[in-house]
N, CA, C and O of each residue as an XYZ file, in Angstrom:
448
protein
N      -2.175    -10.658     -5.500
C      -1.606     -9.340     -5.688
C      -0.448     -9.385     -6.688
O      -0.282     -8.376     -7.374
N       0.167    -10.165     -6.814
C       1.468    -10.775     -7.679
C       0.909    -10.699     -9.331
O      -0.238    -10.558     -9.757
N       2.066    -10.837     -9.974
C       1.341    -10.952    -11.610
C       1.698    -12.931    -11.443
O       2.569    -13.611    -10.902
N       0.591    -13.170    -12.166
C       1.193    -14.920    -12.628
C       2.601    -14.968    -13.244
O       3.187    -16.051    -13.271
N       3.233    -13.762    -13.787
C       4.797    -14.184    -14.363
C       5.736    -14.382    -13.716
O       6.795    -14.981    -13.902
N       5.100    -13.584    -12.539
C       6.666    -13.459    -11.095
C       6.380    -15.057    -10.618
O       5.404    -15.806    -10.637
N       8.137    -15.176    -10.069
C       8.351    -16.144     -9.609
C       9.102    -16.212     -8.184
O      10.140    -16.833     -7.956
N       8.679    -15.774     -7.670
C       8.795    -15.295     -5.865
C       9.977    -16.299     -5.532
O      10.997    -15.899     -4.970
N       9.769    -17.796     -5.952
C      10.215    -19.383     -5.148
C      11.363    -19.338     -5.361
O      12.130    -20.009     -4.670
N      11.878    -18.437     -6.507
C      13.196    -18.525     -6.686
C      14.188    -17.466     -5.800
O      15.414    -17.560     -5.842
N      13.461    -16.428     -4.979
C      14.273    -15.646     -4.514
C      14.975    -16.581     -3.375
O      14.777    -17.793     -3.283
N      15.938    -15.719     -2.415
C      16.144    -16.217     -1.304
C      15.312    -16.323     -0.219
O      14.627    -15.301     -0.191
N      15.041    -17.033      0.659
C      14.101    -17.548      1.628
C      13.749    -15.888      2.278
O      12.595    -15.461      2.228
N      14.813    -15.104      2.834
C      14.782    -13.776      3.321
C      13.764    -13.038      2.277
O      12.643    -12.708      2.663
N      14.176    -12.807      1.017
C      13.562    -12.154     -0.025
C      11.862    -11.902     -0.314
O      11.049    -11.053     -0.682
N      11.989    -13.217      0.117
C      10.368    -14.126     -0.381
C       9.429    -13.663      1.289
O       8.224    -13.412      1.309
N      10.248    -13.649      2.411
C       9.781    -13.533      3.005
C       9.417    -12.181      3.514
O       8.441    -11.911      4.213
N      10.509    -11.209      2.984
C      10.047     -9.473      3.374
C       8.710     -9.492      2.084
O       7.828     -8.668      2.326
N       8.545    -10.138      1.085
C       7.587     -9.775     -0.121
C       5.973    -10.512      0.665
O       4.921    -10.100      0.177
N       5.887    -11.502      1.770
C       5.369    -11.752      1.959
C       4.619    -10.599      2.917
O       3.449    -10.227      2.831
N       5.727    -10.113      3.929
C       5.413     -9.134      5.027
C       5.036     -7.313      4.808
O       4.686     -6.381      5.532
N       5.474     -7.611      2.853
C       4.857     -5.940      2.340
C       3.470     -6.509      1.707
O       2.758     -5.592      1.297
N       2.953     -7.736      1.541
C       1.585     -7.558      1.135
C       0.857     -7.726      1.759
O      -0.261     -7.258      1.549
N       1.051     -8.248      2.503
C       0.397     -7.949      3.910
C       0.192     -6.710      4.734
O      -0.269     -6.656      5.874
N       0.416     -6.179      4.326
C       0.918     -4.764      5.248
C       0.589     -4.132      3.956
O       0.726     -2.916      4.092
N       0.194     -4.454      2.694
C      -0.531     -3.480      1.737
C      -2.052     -3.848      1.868
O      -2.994     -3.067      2.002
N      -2.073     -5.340      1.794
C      -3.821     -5.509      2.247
C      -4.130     -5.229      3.529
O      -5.259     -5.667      3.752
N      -3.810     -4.872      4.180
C      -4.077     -4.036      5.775
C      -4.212     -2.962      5.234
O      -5.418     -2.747      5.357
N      -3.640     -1.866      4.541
C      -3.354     -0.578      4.322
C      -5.000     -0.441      3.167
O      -5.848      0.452      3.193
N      -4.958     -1.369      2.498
C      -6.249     -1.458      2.006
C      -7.511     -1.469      2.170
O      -8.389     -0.970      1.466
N      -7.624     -2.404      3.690
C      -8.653     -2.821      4.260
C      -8.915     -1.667      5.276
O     -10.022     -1.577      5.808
N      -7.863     -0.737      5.569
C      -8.381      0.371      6.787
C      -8.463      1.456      5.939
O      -8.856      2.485      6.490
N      -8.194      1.539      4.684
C      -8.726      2.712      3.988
C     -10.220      3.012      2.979
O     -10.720      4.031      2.502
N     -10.667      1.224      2.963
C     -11.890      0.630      2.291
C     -12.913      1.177      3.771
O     -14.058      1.590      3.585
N     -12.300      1.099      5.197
C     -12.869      1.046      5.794
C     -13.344      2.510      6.258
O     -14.406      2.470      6.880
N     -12.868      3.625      6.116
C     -12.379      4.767      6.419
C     -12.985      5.422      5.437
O     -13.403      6.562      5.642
N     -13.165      4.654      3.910
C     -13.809      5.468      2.596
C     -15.499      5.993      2.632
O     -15.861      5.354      3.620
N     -16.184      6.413      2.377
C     -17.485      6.372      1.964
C     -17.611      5.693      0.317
O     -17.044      5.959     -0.743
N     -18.626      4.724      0.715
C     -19.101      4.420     -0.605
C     -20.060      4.754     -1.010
O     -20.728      3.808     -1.427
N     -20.736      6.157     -1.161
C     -21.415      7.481     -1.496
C     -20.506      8.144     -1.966
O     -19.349      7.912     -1.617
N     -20.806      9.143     -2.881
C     -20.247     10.282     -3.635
C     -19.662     11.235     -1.901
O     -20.210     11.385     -0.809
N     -18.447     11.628     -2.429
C     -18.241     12.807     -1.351
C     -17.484     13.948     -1.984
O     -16.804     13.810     -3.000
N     -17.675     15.351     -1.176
C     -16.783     15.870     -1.894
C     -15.479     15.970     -2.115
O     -14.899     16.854     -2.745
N     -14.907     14.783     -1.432
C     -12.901     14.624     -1.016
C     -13.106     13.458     -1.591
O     -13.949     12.661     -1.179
N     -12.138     13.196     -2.882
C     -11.641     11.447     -3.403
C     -10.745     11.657     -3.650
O     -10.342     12.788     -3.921
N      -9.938     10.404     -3.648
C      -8.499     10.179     -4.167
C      -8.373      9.350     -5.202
O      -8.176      8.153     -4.995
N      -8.476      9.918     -6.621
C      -8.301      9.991     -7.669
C      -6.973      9.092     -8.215
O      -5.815      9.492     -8.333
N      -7.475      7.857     -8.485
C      -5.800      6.602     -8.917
C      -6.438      6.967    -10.349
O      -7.564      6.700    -10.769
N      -4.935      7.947    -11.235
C      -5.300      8.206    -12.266
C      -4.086      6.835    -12.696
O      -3.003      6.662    -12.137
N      -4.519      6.209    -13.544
C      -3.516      5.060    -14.549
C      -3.734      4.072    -13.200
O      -2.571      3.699    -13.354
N      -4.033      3.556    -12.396
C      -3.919      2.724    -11.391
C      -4.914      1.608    -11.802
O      -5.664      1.946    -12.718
N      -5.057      0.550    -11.398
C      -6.032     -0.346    -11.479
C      -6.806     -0.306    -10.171
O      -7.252     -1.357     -9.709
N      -6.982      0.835     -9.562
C      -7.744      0.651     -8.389
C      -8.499      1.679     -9.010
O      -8.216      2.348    -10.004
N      -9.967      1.722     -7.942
C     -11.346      2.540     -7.971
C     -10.361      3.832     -7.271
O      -9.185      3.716     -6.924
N     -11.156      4.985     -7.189
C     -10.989      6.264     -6.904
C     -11.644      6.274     -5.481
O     -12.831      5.951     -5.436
N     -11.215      6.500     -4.689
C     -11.420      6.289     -2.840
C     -12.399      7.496     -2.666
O     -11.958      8.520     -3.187
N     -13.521      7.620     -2.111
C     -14.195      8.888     -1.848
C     -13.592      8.568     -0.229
O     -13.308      7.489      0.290
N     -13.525     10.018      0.342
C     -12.935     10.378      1.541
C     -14.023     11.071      2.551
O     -14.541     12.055      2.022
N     -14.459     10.822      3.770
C     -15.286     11.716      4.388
C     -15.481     13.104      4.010
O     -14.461     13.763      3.806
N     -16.946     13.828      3.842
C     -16.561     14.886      3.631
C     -16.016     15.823      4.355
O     -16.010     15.842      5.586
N     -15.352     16.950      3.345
C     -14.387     18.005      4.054
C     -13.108     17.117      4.896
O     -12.743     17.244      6.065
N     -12.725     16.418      4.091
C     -11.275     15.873      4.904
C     -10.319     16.797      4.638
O     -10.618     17.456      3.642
N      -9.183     17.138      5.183
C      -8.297     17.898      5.313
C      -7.245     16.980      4.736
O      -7.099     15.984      5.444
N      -6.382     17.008      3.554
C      -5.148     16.737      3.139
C      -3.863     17.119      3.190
O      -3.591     17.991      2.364
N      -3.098     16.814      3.782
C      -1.790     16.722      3.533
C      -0.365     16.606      3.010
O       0.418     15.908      3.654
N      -0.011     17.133      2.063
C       0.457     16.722      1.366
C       2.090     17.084      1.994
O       2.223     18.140      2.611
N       3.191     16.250      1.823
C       4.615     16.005      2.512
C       5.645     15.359      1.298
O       6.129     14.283      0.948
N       5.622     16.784      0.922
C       6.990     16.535     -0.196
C       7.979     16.052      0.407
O       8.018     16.384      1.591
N       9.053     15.194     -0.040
C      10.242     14.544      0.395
C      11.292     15.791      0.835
O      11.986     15.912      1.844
N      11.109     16.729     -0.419
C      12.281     17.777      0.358
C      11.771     18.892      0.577
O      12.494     19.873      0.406
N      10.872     19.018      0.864
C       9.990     20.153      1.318
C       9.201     20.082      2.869
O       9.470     19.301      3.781
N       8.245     21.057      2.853
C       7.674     21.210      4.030
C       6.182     21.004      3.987
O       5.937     21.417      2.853
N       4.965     20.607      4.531
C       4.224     20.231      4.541
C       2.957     21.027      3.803
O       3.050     22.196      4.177
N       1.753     20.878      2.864
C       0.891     21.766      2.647
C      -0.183     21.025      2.921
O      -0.364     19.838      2.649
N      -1.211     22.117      3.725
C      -2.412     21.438      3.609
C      -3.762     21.848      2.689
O      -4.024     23.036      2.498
N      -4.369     21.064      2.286
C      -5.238     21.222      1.412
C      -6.854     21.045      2.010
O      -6.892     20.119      2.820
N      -8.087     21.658      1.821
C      -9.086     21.444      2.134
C     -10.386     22.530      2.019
O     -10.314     23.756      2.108
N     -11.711     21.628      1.772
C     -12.731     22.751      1.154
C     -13.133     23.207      2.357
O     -13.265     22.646      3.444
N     -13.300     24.271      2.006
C     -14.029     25.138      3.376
C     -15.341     24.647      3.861
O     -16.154     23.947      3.257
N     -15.393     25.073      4.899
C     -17.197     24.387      5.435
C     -18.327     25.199      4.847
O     -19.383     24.827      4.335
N     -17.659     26.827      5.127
C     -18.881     27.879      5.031
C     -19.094     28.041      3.044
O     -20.080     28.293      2.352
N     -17.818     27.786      2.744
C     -18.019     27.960      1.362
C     -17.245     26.743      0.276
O     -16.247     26.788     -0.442
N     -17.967     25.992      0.490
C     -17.903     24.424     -0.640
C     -17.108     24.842     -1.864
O     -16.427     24.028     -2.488
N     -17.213     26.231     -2.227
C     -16.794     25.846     -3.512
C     -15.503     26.780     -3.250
O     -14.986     27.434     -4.156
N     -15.059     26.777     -1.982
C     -13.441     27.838     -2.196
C     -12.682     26.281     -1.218
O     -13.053     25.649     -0.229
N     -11.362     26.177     -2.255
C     -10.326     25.322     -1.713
C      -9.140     26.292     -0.763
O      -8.541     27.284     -1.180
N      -9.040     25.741      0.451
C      -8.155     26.471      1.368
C      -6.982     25.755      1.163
O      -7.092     24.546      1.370
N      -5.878     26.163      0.811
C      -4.225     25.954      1.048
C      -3.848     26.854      1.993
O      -4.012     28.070      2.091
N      -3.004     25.568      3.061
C      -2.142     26.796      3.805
C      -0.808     25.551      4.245
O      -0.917     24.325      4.233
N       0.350     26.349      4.593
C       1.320     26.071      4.526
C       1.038     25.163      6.161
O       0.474     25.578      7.173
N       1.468     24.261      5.979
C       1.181     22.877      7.927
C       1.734     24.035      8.815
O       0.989     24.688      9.545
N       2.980     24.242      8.726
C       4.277     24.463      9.610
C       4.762     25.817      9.490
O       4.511     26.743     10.262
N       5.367     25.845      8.617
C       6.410     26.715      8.540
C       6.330     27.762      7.401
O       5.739     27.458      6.365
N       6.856     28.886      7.534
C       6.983     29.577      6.111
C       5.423     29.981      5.542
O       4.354     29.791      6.122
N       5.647     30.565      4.284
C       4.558     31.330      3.437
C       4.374     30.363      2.635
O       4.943     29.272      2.657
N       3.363     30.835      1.712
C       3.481     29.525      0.342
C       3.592     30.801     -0.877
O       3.091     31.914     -1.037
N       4.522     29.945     -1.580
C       4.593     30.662     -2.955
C       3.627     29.815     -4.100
O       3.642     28.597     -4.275
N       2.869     30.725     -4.753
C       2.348     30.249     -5.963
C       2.744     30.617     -7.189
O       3.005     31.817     -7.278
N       2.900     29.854     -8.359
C       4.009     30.415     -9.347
C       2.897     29.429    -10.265
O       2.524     28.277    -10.043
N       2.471     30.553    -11.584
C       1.601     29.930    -12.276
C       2.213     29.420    -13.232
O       3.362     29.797    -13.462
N       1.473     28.228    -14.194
C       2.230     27.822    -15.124
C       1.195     27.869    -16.219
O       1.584     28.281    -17.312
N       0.029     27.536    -16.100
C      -0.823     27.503    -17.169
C      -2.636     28.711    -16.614
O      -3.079     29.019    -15.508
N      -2.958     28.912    -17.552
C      -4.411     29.680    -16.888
C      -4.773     28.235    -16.284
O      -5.391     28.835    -15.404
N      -4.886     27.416    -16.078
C      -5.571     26.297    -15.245
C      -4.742     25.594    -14.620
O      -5.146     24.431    -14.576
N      -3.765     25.735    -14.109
C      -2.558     25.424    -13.722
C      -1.721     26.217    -12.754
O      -1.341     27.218    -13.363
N      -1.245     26.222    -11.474
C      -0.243     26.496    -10.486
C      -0.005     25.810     -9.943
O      -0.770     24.877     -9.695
N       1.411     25.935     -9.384
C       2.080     25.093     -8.515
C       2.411     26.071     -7.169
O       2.650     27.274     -7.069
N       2.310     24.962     -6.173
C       2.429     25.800     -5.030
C       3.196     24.915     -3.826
O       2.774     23.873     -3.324
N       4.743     25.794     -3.427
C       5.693     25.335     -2.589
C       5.801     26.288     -1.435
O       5.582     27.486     -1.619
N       6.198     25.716      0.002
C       6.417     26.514      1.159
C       7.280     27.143      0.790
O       8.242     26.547      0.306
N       7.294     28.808      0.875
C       8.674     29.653      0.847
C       9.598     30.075      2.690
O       8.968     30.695      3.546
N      10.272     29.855      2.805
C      10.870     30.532      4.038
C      11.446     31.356      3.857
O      11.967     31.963      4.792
């Protein structure tokens, strides 16, 4: 997981050892989401744009989440009865505001 340039041996024993206990805990995070993926086309993927990883297809009709740091929760997901309409609705709290930016383009935040 490391690049060949890093040189881990030189950190402090502590250092080396939390770097040991986050890749581990990233190849776990890997292995239950490889496990969790379909490897069939679906209509839910998670798209690693610039990443060196494959694009994750997700069961279909998974429901997403999305949890801005200073915000409030939105959820995202295709409808059952109609595949081709995407449902947003606010998790929790509040309305959602949509504020366009481009004809192919909006952004959309919980308003309270």
């Amino acid at each position: 997981m490391r690049h060949a340039t890093e040189n881990v041996s030189k950190l402090p024993k502590w250092a080396q050892s939390k770097i040991q206990v986050l890749e581990m805990r990233v190849s776990e995070l890997k292995s239950t989401l490889a496990q969790l993926s379909s490897k069939e086309p679906t209509d839910t993927i998670i798209v690693n744009y610039g990443v060196d990883e494959p694009d994750t297809n997700l069961p279909n009709h998974s429901h997403i989440e999305f949890r801005p740091k200073d915000g409030d929760p939105i959820e995202v997901y295709l409808r059952h009865d109609d595949p081709t309409t995407i449902t947003v609705s606010a998790s929790r709290f509040g309305g959602l505001k949509v504020l366009p930016v481009a004809t192919n383009v909006i952004r959309i935040c919980v308003s309270r």
